[in-house]
C-alpha positions in Angstrom: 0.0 0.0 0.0 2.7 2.2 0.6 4.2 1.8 -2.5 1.0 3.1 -4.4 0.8 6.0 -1.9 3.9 7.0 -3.0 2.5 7.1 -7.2 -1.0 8.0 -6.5 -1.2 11.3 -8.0 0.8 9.5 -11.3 -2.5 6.9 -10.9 -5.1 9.6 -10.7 -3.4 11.4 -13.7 -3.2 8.5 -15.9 -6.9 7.2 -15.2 -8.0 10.6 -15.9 -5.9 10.9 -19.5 -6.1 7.5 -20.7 -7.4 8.5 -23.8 -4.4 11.4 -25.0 -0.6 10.6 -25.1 1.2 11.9 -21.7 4.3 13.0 -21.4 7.4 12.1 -19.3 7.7 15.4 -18.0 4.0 15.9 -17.0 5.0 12.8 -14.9 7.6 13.7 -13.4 6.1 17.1 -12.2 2.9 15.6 -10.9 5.4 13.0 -8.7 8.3 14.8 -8.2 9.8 11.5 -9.0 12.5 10.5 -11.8 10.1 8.8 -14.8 12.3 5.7 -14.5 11.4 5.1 -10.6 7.6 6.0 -11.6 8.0 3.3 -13.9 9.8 0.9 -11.5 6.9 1.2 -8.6 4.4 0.8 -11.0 5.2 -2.0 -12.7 6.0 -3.6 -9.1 2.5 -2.5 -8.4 0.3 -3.9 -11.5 2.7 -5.9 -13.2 2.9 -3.8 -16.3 4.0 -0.4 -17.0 2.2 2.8 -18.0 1.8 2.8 -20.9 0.6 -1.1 -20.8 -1.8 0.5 -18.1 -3.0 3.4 -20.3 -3.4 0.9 -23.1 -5.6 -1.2 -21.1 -7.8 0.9 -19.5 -8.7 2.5 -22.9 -9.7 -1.0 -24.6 -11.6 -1.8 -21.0 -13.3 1.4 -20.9 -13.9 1.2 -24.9 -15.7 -2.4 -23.9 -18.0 -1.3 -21.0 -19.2 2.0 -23.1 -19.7 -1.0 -26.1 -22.0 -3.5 -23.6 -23.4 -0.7 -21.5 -25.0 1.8 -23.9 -25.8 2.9 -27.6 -22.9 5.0 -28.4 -21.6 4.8 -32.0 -18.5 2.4 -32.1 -16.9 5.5 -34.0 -17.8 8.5 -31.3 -16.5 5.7 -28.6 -13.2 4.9 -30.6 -12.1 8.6 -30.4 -13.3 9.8 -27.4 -11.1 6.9 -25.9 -8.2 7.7 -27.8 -8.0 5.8 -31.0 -7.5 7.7 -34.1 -10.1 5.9 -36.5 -12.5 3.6 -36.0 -10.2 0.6 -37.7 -7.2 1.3 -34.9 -9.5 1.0 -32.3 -11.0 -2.4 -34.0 -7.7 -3.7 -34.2 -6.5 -3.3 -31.1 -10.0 -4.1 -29.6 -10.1 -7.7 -31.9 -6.2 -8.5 -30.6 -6.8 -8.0 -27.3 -10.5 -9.5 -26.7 -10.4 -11.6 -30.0 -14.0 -10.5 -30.9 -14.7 -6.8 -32.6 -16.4 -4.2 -31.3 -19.1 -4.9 -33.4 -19.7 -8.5 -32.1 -19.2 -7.6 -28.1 -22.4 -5.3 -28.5 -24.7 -7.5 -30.7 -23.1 -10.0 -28.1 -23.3 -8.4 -24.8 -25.2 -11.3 -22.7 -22.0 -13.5 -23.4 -19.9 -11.1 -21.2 -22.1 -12.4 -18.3 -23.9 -16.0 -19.2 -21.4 -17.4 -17.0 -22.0 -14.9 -14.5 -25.6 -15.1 -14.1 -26.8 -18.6 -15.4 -27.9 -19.8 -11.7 -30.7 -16.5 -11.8 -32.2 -16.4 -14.6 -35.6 -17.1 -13.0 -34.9 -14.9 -10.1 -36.2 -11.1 -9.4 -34.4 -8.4 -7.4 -35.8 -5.2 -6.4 -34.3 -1.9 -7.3 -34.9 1.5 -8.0 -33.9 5.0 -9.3 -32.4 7.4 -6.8 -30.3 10.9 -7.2 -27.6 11.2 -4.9 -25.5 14.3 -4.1 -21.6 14.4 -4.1 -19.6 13.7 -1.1 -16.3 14.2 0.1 -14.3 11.1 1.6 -11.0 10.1 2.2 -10.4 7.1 1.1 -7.2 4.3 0.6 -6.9 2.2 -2.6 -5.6 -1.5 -2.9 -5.3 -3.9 -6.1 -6.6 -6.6 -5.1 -7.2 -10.6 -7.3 -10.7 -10.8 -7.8 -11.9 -8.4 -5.3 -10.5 -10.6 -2.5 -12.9 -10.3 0.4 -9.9 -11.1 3.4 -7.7 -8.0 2.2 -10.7 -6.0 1.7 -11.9 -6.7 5.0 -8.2 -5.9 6.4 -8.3 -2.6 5.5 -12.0 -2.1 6.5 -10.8 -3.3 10.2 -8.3 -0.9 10.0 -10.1 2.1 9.1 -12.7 1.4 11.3 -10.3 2.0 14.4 -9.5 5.0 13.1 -13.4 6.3 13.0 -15.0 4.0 15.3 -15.7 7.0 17.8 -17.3 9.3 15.4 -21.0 9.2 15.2 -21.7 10.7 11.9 -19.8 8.7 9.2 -20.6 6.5 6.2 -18.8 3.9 4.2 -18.3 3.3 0.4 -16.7 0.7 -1.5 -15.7 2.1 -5.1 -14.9 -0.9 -7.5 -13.5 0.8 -9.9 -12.9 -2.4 -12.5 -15.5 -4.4 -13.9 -14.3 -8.1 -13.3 -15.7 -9.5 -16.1 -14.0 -7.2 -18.3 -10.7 -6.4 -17.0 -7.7 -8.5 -15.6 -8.6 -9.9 -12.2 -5.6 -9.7 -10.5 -5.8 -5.7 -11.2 -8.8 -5.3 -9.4 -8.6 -1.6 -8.0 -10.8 -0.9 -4.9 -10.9 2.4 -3.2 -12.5 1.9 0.9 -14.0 5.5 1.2 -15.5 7.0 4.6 -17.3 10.3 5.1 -16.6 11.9 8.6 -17.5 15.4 9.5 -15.1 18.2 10.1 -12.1 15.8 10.5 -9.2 14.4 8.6 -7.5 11.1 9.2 -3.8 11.3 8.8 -2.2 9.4 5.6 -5.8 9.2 4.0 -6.2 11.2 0.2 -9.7 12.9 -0.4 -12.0 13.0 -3.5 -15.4 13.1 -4.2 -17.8 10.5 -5.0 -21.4 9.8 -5.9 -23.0 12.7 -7.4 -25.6 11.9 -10.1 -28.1 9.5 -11.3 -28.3 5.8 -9.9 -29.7 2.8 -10.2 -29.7 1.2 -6.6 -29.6 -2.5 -5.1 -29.5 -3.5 -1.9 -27.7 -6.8 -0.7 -28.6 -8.3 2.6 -26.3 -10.7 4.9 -22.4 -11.5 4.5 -20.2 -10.1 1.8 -19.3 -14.0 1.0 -22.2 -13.9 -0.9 -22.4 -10.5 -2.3 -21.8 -12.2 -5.9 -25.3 -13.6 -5.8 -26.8 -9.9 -5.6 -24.5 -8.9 -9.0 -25.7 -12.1 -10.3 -29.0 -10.8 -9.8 -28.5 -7.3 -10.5 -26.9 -7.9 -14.0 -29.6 -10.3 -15.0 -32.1 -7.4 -14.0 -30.2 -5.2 -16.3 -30.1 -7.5 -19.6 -33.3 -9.1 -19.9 -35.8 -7.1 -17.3 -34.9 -3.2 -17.8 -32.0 -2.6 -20.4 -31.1 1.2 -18.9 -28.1 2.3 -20.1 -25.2 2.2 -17.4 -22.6 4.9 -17.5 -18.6 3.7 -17.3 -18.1 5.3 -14.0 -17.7 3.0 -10.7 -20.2 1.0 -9.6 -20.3 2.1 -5.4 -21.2 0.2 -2.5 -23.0 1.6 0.5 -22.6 0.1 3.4 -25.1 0.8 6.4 -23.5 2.1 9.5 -25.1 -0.6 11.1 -23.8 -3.2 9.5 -20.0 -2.1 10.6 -21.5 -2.1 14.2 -22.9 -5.6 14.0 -20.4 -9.2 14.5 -23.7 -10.6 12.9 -23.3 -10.7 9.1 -26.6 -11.3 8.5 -27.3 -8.0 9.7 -25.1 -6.6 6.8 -26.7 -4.1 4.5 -24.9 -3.3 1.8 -26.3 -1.1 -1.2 -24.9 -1.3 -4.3 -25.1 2.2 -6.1 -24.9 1.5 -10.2 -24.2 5.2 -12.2 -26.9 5.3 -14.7 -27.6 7.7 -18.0 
């Protein structure tokens, strides 16, 4: 963890200018590191190197925007970087070995695996508007969303903000599985307290917008079965277009308080158009 601490604002930078060729100047002034140690931390950290990363997050983003709305394939290939619509094919067939084309006439293969076991199964939801809020928050890369580290890090922030009364927890997971490498899953454990700041935590702001919201009840061991659920409800039952930012967990103030998981109430937050 420390060693992403120490490249964060080069990981904010490059999520946020995926799409445009960055330089190694604009680097090294955001880090105040030598380009050649950026590169050395982050390759130690996700197993590739920037520009690998960049590369990867624009076919990943250039997928979900494919599966998860109408989009032309040609307005997505240059808003994500590509300078035609063949490049980004290209690239896009090499790395998924289907084109664009196919993953959105396709889109229900992405998750048949997924969501076989509920296909006969309902889940409530509905539409809510939520206002931006301030956290502080740490991020991990994790394989697979690995519930033990997660819950590490959850113990240890709770410790911290135990005492306060008035503070709420978010899980940002900022990759979708399905899509992107699992053992690059990014998760950012977010709280909300009021008027104070926890040493060695970065800020940001989250939420803000249009979602459409789930809630899972009991253990986060079987939080999968909601998101089985919750994608099947998308597909076949209401077919609203999801926007590419992170889907955000909720979790109830309660449910930290509780050593009974089936008290857990988590509710998963999915940015809508």
């Amino acid at each position: 963890m420390l060693e992403i601490e120490k490249i964060h604002k080069v990981l904010i930078f490059v999520e946020k200018n995926f799409n445009r060729n960055i330089s190694v100047e604009e680097l090294e002034a955001i880090s105040n590191y030598s380009y050649r140690n950026i590169q050395r931390v982050f390759k130690k950290i996700f197993n590739e190197n920037i520009g690998e990363f960049q590369k990867r997050l624009r076919l990943e983003n250039g997928f979900k925007r494919l599966i998860y709305s109408t989009e032309s394939i040609s307005d997505i290939s240059i808003d994500i970087g590509y300078e035609s619509n063949q490049a980004f094919t290209k690239a896009f067939k090499n790395k998924f070995k289907i084109t664009p084309n196919e993953a959105r006439q396709n889109k229900e293969n992405v998750f048949n695996t997924f969501i076989e076991e509920k296909r006969h199964s309902k889940i409530d939801s509905k539409t809510v508007y939520l206002s931006q809020i301030e956290v502080q928050y740490k991020l991990i890369v994790t394989n697979d969303y690995d519930n033990d580290v997660i819950n590490s890090l959850w113990d240890s922030i709770y410790e911290l903000t135990k005492s306060n009364t008035k503070v709420s927890y978010f899980g940002v997971i900022i990759d979708q599985p399905l899509i992107s490498l699992p053992n690059k899953s990014r998760y950012e454990a977010c709280f909300s307290v009021e008027n104070e700041k926890i040493k060695n935590f970065n800020s940001k702001y989250i939420l803000g917008g249009k979602y459409m919201k789930y809630t899972h009840f009991g253990s986060y061991e079987n939080i999968l079965e909601t998101y089985r659920l919750l994608y099947f409800d998308w597909l076949f039952n209401q077919q609203y277009e999801i926007n590419t930012s992170p889907i955000i967990e909720h979790y109830e103030v309660s449910s930290i308080n509780t050593s009974n998981e089936k008290d857990y109430i988590t509710h998963i937050l999915v940015p809508i158009k």
